[in-house]
N, C-alpha and C positions, 0 to 999 in steps of 0.2 A: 367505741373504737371499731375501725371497719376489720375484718378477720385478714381484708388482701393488703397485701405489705410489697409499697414501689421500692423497687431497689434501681437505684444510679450505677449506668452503665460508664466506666470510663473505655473508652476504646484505645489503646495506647499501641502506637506503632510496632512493626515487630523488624530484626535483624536490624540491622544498618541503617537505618532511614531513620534521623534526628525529627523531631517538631519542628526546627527551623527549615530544614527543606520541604517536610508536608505544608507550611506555613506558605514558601516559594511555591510549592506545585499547584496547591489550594488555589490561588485564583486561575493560572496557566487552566486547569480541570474546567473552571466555570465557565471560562471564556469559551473552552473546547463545545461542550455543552451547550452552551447558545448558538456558537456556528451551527451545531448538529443539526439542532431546530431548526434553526431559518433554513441551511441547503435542505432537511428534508424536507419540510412543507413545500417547496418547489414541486415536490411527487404530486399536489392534490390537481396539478395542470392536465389535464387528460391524456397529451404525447408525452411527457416526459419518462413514466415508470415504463412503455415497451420501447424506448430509444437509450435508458438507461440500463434496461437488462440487456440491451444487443452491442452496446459500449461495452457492458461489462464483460458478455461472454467473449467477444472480441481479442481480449486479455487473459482469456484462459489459457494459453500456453500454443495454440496450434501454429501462429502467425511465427512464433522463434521455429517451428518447424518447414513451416513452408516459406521461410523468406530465406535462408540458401537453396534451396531448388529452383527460387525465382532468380536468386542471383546468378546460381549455375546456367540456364536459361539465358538470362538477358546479359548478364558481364562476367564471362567465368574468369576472368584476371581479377575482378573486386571480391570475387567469394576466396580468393586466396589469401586475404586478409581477411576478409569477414568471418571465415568458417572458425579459424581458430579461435578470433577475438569471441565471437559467439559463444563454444564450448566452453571456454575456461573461465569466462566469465560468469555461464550460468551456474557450472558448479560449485563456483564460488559465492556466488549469490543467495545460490538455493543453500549451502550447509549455513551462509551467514542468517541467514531467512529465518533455518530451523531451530538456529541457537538459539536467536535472540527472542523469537513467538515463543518456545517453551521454557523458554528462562524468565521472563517478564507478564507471561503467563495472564497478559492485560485481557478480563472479559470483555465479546461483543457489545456494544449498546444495547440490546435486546436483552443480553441478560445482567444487564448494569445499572438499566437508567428504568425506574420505574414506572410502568405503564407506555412504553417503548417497544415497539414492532416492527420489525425489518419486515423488505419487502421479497424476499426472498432467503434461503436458507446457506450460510456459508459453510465449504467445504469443510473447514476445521473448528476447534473451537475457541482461538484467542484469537484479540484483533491486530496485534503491536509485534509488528508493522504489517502494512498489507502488502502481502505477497505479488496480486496484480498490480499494485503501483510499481513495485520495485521490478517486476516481469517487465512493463512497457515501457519504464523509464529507460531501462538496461538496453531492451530491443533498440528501440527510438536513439537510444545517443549512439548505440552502435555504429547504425546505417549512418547519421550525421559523421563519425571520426572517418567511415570508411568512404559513403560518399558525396562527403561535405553539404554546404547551405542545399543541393537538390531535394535530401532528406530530412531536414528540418521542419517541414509541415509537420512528421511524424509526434513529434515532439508536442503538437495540438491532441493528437490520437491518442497519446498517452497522459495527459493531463485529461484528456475527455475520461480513458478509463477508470483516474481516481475519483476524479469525482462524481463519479457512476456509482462508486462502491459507497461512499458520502447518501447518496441521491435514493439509491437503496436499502441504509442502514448498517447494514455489513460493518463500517467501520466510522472512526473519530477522524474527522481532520487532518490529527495528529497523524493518524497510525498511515495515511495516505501521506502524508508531506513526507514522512520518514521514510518510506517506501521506494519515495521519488528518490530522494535523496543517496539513501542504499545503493538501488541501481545504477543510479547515473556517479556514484563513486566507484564502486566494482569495476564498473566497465573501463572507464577512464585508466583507472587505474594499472588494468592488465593492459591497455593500451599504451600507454605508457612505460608498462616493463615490456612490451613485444615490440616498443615501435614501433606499433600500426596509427599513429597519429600525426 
């Protein structure tokens, strides 16, 4: 008889979360998981990974800074809508942001999915939800309430930056669809109670 003794691991859920919803999320995960694959392996095309970091940096936050200046500029009657719908939405967005990343505390791909490499390094360390989705979704529906179908292209720029973040590794599908989804409710929504729609 051998001296090493296997012992069975049961893994069993912890807090709140029954086996019937891991049972529901279990496949929702796998599907996530094979998206991830296919959009990454688009990286191994030669332009894709430097038009996907310039998408992503695109989404780092400067463009909500310099798009009331352009607006002051070019229609300062629309930044008088724009400006506030802008602030209150971002700080709205940003504490929902921070709530919900460090309460669900979802890890990156990179340190999730085994033998998995991002193509770059993300700012923080959870992925759920992504911050830059939810940043260009917000911007993007913005300029659309304040200045209708003109600024709807945008709305391409911001689906370009999620799935940059996809295309990169940085994040799941998921954590990008949620993201979109986030922003472009925030915003609406203070639009909504301001009347700016």
């Amino acid at each position: 008889m051998s001296s090493k003794q296997h012992h069975t691991v049961i893994l069993m859920p912890r807090g709140n979360v029954t086996l019937g919803t891991m049972q529901i999320l279990m496949p929702i995960r796998e599907f996530e998981l094979r998206l991830l694959r296919r959009v990454f392996s688009q990286t191994e095309k030669r332009m894709v990974i430097p038009m996907a970091r310039a998408i992503s940096r695109s989404g780092d936050g400067y463009l909500h800074l310099l798009t009331p200046l352009l607006a002051w500029l070019l229609d300062p009657a629309g930044l008088e809508r724009l400006l506030p719908l802008l602030i209150i939405s971002l700080l709205l967005e940003r504490i929902a942001y921070w709530l919900i990343k460090n309460a669900l505390r979802r890890p990156r791909p990179a340190d999730a999915v085994p033998g998995f490499r991002s193509l770059i390094t993300a700012g923080d360390q959870f992925s759920f939800p992504s911050g830059h989705s939810s940043g260009a979704f917000l911007l993007a529906t913005a300029l659309v309430i304040v200045y209708g179908p003109l600024a709807a292209p945008l709305l391409l720029w911001a689906l370009a930056v999620a799935l940059s973040r996809v295309l990169l590794g940085v994040h799941y599908p998921g954590d990008t669809l949620a993201g979109a989804l986030m922003g472009s409710f925030v915003v609406i929504s203070v639009a909504t109670h301001l009347g700016a729609n």
